[in-house]
N, CA and C atoms of all chains as a GROMACS GRO file, in nm:
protein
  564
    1UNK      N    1   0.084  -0.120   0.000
    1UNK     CA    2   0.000   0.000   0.000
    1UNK      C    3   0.088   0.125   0.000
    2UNK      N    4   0.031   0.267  -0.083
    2UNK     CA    5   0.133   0.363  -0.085
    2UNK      C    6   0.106   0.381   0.015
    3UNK      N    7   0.221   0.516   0.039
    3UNK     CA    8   0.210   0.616   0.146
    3UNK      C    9   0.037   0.717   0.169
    4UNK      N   10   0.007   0.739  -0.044
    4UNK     CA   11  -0.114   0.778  -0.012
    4UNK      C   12  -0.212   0.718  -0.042
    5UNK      N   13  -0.217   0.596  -0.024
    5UNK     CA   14  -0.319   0.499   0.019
    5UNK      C   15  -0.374   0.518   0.163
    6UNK      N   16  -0.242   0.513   0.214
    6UNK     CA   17  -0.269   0.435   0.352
    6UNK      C   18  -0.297   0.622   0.435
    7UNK      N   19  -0.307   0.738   0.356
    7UNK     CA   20  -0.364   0.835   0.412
    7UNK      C   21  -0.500   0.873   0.408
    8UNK      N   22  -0.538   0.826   0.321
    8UNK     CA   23  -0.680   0.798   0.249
    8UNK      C   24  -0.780   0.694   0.353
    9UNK      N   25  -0.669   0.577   0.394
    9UNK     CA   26  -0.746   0.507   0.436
    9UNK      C   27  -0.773   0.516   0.595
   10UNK      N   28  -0.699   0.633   0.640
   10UNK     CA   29  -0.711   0.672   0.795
   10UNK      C   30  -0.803   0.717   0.797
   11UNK      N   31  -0.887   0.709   0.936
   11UNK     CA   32  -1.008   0.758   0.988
   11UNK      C   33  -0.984   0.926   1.024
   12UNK      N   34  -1.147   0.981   0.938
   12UNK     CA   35  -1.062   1.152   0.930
   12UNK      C   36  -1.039   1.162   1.118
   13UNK      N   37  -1.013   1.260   1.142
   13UNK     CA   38  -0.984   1.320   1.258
   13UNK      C   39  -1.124   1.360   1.313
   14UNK      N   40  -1.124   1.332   1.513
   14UNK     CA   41  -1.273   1.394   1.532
   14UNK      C   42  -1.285   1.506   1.597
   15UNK      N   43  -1.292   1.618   1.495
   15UNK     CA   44  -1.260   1.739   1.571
   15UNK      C   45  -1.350   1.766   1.643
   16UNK      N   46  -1.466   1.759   1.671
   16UNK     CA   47  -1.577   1.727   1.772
   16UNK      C   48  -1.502   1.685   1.876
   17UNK      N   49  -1.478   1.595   1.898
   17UNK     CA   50  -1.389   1.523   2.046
   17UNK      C   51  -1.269   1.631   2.069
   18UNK      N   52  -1.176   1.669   1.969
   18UNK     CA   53  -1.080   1.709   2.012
   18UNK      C   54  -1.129   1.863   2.109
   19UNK      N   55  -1.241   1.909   1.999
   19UNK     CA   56  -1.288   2.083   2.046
   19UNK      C   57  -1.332   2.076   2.159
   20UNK      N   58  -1.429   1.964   2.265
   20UNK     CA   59  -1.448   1.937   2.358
   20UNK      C   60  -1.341   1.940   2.416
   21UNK      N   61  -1.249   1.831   2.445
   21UNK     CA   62  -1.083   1.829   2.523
   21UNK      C   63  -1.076   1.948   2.565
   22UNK      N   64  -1.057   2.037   2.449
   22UNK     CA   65  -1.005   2.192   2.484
   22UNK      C   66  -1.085   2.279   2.537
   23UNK      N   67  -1.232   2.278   2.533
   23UNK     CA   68  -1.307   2.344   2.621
   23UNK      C   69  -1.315   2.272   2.749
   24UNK      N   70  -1.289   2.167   2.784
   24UNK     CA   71  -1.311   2.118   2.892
   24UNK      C   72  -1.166   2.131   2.971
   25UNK      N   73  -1.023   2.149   2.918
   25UNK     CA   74  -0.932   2.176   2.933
   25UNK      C   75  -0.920   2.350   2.999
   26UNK      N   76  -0.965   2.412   2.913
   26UNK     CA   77  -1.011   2.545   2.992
   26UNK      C   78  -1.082   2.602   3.077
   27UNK      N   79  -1.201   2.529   3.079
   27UNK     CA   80  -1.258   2.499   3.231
   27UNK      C   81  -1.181   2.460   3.331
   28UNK      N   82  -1.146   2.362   3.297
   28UNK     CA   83  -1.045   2.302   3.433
   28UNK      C   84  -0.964   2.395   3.516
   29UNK      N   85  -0.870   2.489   3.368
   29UNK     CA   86  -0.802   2.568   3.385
   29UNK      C   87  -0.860   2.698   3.522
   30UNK      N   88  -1.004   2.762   3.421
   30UNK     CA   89  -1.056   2.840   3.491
   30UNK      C   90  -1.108   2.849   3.655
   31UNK      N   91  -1.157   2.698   3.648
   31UNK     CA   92  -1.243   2.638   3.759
   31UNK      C   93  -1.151   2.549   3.814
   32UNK      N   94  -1.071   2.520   3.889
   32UNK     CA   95  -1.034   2.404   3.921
   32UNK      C   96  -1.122   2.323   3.936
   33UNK      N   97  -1.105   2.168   3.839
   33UNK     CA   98  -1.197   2.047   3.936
   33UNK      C   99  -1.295   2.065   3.796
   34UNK      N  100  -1.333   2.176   3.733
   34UNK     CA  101  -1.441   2.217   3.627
   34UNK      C  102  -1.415   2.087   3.512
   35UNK      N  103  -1.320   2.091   3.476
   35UNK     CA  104  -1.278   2.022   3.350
   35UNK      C  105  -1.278   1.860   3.396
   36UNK      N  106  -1.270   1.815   3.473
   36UNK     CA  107  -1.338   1.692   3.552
   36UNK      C  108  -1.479   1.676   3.569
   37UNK      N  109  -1.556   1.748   3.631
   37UNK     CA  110  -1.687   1.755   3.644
   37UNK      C  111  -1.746   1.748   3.531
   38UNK      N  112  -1.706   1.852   3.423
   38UNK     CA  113  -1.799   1.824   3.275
   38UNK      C  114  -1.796   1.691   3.262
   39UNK      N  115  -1.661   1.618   3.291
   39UNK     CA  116  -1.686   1.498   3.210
   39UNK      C  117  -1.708   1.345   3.333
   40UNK      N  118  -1.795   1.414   3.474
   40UNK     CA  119  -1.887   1.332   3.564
   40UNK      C  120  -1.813   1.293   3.595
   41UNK      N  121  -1.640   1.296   3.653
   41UNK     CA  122  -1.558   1.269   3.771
   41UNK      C  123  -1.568   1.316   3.877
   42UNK      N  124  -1.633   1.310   3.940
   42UNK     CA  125  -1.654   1.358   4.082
   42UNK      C  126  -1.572   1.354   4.181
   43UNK      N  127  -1.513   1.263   4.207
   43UNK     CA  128  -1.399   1.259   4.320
   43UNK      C  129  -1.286   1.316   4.244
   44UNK      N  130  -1.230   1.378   4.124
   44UNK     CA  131  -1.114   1.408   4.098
   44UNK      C  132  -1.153   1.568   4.063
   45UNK      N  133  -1.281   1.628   4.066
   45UNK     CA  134  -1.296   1.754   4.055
   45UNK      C  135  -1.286   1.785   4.169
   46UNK      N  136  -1.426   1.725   4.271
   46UNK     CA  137  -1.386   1.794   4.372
   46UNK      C  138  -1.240   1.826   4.477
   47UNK      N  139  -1.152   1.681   4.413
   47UNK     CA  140  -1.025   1.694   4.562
   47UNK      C  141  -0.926   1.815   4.439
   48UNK      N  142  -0.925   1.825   4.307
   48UNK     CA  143  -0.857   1.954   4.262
   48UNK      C  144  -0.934   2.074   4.298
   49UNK      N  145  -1.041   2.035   4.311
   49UNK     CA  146  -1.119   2.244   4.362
   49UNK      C  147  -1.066   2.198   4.525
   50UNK      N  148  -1.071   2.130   4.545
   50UNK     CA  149  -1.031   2.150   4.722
   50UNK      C  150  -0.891   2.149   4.712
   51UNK      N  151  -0.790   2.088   4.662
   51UNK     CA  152  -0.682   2.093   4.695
   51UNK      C  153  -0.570   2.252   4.681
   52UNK      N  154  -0.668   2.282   4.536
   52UNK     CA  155  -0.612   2.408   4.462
   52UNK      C  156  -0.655   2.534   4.554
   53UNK      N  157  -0.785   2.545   4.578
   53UNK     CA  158  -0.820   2.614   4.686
   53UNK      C  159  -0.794   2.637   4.812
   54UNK      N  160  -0.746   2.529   4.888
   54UNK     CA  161  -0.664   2.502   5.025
   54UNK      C  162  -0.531   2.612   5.013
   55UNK      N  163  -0.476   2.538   4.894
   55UNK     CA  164  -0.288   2.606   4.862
   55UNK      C  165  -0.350   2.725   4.864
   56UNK      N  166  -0.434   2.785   4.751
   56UNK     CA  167  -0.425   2.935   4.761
   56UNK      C  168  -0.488   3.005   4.827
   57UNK      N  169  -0.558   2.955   4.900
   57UNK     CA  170  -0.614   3.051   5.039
   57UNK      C  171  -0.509   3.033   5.147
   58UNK      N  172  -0.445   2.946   5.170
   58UNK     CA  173  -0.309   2.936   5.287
   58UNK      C  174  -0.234   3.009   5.220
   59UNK      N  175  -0.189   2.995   5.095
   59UNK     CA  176  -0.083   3.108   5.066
   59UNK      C  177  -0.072   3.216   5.023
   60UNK      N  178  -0.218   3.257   5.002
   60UNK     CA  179  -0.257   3.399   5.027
   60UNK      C  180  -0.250   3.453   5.195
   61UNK      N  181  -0.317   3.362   5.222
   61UNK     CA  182  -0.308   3.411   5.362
   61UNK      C  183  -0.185   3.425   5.446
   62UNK      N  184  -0.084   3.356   5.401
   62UNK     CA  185   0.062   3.331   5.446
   62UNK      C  186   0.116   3.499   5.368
   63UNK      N  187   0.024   3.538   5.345
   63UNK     CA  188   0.085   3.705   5.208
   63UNK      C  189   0.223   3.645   5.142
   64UNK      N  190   0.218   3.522   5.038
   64UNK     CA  191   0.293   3.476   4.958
   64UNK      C  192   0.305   3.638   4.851
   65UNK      N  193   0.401   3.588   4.807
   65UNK     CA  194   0.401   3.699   4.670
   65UNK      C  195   0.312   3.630   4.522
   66UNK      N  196   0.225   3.742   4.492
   66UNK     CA  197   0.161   3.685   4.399
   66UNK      C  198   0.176   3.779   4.283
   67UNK      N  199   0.286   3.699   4.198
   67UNK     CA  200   0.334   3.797   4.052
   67UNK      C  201   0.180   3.880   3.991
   68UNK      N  202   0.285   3.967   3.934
   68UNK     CA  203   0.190   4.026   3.819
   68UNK      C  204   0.278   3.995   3.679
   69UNK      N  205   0.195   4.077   3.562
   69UNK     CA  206   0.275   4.080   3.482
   69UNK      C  207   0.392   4.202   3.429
   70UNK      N  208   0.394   4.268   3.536
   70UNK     CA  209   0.528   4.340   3.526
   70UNK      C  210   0.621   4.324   3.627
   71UNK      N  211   0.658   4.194   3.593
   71UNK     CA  212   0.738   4.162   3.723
   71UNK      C  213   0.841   4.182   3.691
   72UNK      N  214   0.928   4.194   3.565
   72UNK     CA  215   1.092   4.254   3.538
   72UNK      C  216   1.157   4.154   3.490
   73UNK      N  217   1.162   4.037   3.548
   73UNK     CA  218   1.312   3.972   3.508
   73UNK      C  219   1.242   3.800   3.499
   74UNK      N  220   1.333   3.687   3.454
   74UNK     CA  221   1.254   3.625   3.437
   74UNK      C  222   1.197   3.532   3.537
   75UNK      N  223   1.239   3.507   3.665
   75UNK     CA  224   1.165   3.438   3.742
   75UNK      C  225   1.062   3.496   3.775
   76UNK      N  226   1.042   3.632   3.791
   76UNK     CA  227   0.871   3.686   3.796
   76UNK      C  228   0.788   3.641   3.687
   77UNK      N  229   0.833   3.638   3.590
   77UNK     CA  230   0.737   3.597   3.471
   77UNK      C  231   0.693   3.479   3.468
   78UNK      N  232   0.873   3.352   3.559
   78UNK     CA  233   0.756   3.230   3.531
   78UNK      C  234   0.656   3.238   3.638
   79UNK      N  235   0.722   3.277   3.760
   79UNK     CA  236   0.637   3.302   3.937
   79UNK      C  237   0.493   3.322   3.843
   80UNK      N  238   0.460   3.458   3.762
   80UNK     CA  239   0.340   3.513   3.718
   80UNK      C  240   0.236   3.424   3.648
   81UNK      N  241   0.336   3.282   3.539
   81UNK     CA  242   0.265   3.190   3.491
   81UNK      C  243   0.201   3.081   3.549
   82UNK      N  244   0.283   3.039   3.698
   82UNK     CA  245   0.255   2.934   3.786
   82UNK      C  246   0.131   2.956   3.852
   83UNK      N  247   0.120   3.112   3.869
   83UNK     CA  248   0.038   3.197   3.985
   83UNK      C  249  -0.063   3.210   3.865
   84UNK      N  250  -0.081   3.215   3.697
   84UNK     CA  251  -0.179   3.247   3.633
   84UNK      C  252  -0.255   3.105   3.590
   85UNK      N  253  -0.180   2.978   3.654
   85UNK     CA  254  -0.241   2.837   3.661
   85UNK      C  255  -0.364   2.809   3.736
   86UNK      N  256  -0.359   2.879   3.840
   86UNK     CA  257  -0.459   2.898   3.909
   86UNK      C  258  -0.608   2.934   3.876
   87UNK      N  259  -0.574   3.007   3.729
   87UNK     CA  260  -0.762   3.037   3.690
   87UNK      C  261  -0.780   3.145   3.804
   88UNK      N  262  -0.933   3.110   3.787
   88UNK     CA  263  -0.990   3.200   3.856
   88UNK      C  264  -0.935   3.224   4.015
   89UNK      N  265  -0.922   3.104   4.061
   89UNK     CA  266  -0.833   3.145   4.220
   89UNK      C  267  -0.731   3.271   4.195
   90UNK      N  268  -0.680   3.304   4.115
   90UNK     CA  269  -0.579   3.438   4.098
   90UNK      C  270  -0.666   3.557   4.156
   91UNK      N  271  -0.776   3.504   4.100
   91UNK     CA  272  -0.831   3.694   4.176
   91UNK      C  273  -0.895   3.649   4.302
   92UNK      N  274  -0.905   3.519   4.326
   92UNK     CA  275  -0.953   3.535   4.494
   92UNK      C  276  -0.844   3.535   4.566
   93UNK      N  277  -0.717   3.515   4.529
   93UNK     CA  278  -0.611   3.525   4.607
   93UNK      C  279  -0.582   3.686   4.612
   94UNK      N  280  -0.570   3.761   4.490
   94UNK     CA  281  -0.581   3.890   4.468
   94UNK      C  282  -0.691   3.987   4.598
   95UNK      N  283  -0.806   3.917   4.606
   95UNK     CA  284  -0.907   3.972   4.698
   95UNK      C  285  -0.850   3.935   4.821
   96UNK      N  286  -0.785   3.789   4.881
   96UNK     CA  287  -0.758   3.794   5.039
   96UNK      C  288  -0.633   3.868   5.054
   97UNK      N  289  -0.535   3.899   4.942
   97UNK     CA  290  -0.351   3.954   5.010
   97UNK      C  291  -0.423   4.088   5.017
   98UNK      N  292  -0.535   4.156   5.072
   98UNK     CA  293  -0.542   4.280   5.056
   98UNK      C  294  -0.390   4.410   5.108
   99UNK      N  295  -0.353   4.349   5.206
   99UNK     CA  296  -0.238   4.372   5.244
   99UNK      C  297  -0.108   4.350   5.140
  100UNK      N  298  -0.118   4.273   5.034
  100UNK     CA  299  -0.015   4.294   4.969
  100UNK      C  300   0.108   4.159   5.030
  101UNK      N  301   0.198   4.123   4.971
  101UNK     CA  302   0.238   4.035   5.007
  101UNK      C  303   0.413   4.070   5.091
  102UNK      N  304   0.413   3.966   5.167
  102UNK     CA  305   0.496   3.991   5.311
  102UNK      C  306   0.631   3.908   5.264
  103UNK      N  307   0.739   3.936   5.228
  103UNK     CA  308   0.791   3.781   5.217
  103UNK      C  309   0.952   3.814   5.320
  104UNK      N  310   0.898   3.939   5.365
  104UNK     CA  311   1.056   3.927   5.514
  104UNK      C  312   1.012   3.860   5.589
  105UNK      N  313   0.918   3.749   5.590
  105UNK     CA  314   0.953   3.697   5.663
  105UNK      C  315   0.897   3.558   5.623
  106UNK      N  316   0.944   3.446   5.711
  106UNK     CA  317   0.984   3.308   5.618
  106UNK      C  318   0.812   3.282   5.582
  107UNK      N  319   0.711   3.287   5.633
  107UNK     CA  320   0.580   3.289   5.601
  107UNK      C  321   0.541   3.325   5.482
  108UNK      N  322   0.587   3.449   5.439
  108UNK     CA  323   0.557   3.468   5.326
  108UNK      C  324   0.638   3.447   5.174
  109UNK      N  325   0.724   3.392   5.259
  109UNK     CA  326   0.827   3.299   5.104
  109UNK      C  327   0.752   3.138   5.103
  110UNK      N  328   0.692   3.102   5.213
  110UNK     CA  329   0.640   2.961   5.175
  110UNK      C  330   0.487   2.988   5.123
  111UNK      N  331   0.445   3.100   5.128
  111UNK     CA  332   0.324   3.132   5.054
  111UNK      C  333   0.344   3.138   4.900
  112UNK      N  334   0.436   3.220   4.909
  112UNK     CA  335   0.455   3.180   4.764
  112UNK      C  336   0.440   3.098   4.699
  113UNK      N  337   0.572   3.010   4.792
  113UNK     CA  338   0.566   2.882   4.712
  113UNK      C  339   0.408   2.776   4.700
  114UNK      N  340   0.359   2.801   4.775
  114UNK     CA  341   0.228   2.759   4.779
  114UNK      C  342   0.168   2.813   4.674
  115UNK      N  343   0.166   2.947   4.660
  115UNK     CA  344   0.088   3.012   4.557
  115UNK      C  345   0.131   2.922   4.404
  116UNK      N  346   0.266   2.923   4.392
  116UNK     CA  347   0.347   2.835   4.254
  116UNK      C  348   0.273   2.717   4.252
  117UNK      N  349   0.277   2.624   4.338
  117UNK     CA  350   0.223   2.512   4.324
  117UNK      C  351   0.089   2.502   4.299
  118UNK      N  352  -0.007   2.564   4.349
  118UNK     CA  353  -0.097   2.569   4.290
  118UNK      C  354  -0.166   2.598   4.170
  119UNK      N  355  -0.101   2.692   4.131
  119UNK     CA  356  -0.107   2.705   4.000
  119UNK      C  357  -0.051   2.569   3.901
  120UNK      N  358   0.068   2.500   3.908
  120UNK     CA  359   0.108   2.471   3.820
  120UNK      C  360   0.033   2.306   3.848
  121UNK      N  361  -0.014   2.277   3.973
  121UNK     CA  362  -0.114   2.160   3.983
  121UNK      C  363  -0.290   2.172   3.895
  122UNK      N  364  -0.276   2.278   3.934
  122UNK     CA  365  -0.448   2.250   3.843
  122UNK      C  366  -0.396   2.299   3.700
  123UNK      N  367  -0.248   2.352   3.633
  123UNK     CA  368  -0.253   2.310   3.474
  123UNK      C  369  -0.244   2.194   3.508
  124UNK      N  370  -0.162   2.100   3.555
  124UNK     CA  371  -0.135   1.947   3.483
  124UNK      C  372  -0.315   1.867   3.552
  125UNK      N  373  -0.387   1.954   3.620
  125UNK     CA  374  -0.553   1.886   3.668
  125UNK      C  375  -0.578   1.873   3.506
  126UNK      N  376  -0.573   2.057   3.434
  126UNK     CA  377  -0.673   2.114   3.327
  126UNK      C  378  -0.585   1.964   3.252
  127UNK      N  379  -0.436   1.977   3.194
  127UNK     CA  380  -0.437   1.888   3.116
  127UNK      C  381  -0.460   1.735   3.131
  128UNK      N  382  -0.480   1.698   3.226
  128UNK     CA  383  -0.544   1.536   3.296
  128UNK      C  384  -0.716   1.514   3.194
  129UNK      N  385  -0.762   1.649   3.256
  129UNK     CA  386  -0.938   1.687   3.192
  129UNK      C  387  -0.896   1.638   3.028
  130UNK      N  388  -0.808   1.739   2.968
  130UNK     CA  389  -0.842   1.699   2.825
  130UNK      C  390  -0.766   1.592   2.808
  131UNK      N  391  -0.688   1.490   2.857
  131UNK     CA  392  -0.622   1.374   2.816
  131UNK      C  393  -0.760   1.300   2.834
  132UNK      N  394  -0.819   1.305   2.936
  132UNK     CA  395  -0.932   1.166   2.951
  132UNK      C  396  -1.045   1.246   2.842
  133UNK      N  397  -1.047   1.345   2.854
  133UNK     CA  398  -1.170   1.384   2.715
  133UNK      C  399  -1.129   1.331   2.589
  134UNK      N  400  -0.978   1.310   2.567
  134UNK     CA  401  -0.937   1.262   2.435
  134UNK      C  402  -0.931   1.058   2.460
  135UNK      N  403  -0.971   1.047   2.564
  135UNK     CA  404  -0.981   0.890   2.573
  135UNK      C  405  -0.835   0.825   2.550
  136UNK      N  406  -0.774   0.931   2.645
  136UNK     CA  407  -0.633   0.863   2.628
  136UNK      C  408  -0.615   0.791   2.790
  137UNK      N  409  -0.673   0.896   2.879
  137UNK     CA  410  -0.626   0.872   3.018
  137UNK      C  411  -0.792   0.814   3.059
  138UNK      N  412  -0.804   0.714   3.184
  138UNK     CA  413  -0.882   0.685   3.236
  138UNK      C  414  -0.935   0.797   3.399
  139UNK      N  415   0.498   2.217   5.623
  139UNK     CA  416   0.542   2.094   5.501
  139UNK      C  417   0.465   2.010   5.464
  140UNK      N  418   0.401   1.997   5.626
  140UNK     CA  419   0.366   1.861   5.640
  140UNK      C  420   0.174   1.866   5.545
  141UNK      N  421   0.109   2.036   5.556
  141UNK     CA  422   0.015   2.070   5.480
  141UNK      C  423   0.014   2.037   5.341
  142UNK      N  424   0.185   2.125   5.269
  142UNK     CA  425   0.190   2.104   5.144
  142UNK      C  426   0.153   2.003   5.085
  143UNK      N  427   0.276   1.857   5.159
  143UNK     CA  428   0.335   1.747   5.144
  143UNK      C  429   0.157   1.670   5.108
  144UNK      N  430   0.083   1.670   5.213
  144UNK     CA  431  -0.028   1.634   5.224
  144UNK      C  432  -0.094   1.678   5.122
  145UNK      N  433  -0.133   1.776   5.062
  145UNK     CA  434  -0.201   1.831   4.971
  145UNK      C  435  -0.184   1.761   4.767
  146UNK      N  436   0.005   1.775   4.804
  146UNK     CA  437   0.022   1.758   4.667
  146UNK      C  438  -0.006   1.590   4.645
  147UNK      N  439  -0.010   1.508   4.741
  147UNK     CA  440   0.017   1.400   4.768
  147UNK      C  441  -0.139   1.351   4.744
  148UNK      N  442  -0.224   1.389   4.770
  148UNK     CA  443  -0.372   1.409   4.729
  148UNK      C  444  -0.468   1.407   4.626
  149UNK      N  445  -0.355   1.543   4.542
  149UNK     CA  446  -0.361   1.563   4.426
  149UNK      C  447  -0.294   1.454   4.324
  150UNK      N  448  -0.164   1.424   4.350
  150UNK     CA  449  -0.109   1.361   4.269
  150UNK      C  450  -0.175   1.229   4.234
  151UNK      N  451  -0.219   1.146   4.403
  151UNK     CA  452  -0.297   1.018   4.398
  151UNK      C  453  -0.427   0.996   4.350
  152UNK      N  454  -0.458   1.122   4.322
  152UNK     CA  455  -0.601   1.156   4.222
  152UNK      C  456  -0.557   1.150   4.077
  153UNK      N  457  -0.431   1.196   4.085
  153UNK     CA  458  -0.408   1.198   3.902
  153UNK      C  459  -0.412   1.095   3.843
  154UNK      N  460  -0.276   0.964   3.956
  154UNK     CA  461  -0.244   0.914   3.838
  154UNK      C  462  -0.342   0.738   3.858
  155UNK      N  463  -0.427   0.743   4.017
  155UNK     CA  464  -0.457   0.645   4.000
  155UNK      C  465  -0.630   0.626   3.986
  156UNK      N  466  -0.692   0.505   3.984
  156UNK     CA  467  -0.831   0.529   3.950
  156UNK      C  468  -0.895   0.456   4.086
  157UNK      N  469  -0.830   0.326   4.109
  157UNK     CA  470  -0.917   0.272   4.228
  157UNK      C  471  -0.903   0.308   4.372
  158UNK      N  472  -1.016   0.324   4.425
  158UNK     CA  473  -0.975   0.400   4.538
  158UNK      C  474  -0.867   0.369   4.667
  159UNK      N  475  -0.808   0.251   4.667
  159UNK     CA  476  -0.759   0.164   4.742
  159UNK      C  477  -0.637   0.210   4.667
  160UNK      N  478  -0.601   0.187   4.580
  160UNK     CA  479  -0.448   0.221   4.489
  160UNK      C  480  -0.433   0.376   4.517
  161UNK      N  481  -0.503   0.487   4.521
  161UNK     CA  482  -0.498   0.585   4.553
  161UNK      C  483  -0.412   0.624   4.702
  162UNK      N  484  -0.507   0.561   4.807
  162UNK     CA  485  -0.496   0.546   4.932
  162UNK      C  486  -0.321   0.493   4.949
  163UNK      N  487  -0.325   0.406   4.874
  163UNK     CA  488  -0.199   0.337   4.917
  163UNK      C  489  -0.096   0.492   4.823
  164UNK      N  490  -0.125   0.526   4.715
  164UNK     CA  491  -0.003   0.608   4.627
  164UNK      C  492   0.010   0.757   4.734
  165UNK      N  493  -0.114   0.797   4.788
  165UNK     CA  494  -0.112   0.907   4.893
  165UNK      C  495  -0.033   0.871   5.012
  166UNK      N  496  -0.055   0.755   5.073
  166UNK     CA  497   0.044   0.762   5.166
  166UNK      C  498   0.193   0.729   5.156
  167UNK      N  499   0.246   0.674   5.032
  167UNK     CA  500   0.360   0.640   5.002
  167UNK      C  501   0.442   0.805   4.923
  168UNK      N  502   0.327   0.828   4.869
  168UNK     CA  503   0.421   0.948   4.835
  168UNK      C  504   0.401   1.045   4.931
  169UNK      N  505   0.286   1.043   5.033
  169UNK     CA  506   0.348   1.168   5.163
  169UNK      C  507   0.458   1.155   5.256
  170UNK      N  508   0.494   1.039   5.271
  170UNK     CA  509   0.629   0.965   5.342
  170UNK      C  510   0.718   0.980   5.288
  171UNK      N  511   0.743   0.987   5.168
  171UNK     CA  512   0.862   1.048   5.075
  171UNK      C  513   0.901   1.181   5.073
  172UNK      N  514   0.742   1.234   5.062
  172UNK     CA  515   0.812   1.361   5.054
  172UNK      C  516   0.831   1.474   5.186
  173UNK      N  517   0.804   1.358   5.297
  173UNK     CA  518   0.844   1.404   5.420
  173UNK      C  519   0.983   1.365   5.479
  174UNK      N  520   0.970   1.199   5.414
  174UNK     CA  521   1.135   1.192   5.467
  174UNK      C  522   1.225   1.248   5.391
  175UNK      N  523   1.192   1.331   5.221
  175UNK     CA  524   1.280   1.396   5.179
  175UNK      C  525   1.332   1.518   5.261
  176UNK      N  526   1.205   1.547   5.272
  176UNK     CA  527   1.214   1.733   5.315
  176UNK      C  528   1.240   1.723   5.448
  177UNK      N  529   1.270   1.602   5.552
  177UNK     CA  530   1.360   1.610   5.662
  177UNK      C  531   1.478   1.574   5.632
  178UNK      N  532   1.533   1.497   5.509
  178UNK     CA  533   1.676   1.469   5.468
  178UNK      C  534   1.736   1.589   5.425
  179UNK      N  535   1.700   1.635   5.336
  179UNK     CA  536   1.762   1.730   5.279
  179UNK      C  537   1.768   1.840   5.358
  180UNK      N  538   1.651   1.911   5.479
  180UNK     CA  539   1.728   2.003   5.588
  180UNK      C  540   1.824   1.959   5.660
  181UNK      N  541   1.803   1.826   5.708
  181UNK     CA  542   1.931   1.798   5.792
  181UNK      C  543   2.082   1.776   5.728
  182UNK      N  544   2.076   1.739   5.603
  182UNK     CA  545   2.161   1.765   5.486
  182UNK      C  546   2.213   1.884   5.485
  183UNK      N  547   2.142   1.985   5.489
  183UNK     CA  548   2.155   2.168   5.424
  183UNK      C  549   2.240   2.133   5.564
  184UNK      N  550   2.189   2.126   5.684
  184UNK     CA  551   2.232   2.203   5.843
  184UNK      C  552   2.395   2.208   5.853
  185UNK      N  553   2.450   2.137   5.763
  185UNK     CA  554   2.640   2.179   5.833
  185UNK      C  555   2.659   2.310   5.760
  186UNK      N  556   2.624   2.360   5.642
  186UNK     CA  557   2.685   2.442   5.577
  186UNK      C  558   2.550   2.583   5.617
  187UNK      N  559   2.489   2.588   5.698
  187UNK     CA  560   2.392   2.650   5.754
  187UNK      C  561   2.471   2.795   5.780
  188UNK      N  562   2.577   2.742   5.882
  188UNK     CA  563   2.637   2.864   5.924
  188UNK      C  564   2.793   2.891   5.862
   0.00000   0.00000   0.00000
């Protein structure tokens, strides 16, 4: 069989499935736990909205530093991407540091780091959502 | 630590496993790790501390 035989004879692509993945991937993103729930996981939405939520209300509350995007140099920028993993938690963390963030003292350097992790756990939640939407992951 | 440790350990055993028993067991194996890491490696750091 040629090369364009055997392209012919592939099943087209289902961009239906894939366009789902990615909306459900952005949910996830937005919502922690969201991009699970669309697709009726219940125990893995709710422990990412609880887990993601826990980190960033402790490490808001710890007044972690929570980048913006004029942070200068490049570890603010990634700090800003880890901290923009978070979705929507960014602005509820934004609403509790009303104070602004503390980091003289060791409290508010482990907020941070709390703040990082959270973020960069609910991307690899959002991308979990669209791996099992693409029927790759169980 | 012991919050973090707990948290990511939660998360992670949600990711990668499905039955709830395999979970249970991957949460507590990886919170023990990453507690006896994060007591190795301070007591590690502590000579060159000062």
């Amino acid at each position: 069989m040629t090369d364009e035989a055997q392209i012919a004879a592939a099943p087209p692509r289902d961009n239906k499935r894939e366009a789902r993945a990615i909306a459900f991937c952005v949910a996830g993103w937005l919502v922690p736990g969201l991009g699970h729930a669309l697709q009726k996981m219940w125990g893995r939405a709710i422990t990412f909205f609880a887990v993601v939520g826990v980190l960033v209300f402790v490490g808001a509350g710890m007044r972690g530093n929570l980048f913006n995007s004029d942070g200068g140099d490049a570890f603010a920028a990634l700090g800003y991407l880890a901290d923009l993993g978070t979705g929507g938690f960014y602005l509820l963390a934004k609403y509790i540091e009303v104070g602004g963030p503390d980091v003289s003292h060791a409290y508010g350097d482990y907020g941070t780091r709390f703040l990082a992790a959270a973020g960069v756990l609910n991307l690899l939640a959002a991308l979990h959502a669209y791996e099992a939407a693409r029927g790759r992951k169980a | 630590m012991l919050l973090f440790a707990l948290m990511i350990s939660i998360a992670f055993g949600f990711l990668s496993r499905r039955r709830p028993l395999d979970r249970v067991k991957y949460i507590a194996w990886s919170l023990l790790l990453f507690l006896l890491f994060g007591i190795g490696i301070g007591w590690g750091m502590y000579p060159f501390s000062r």
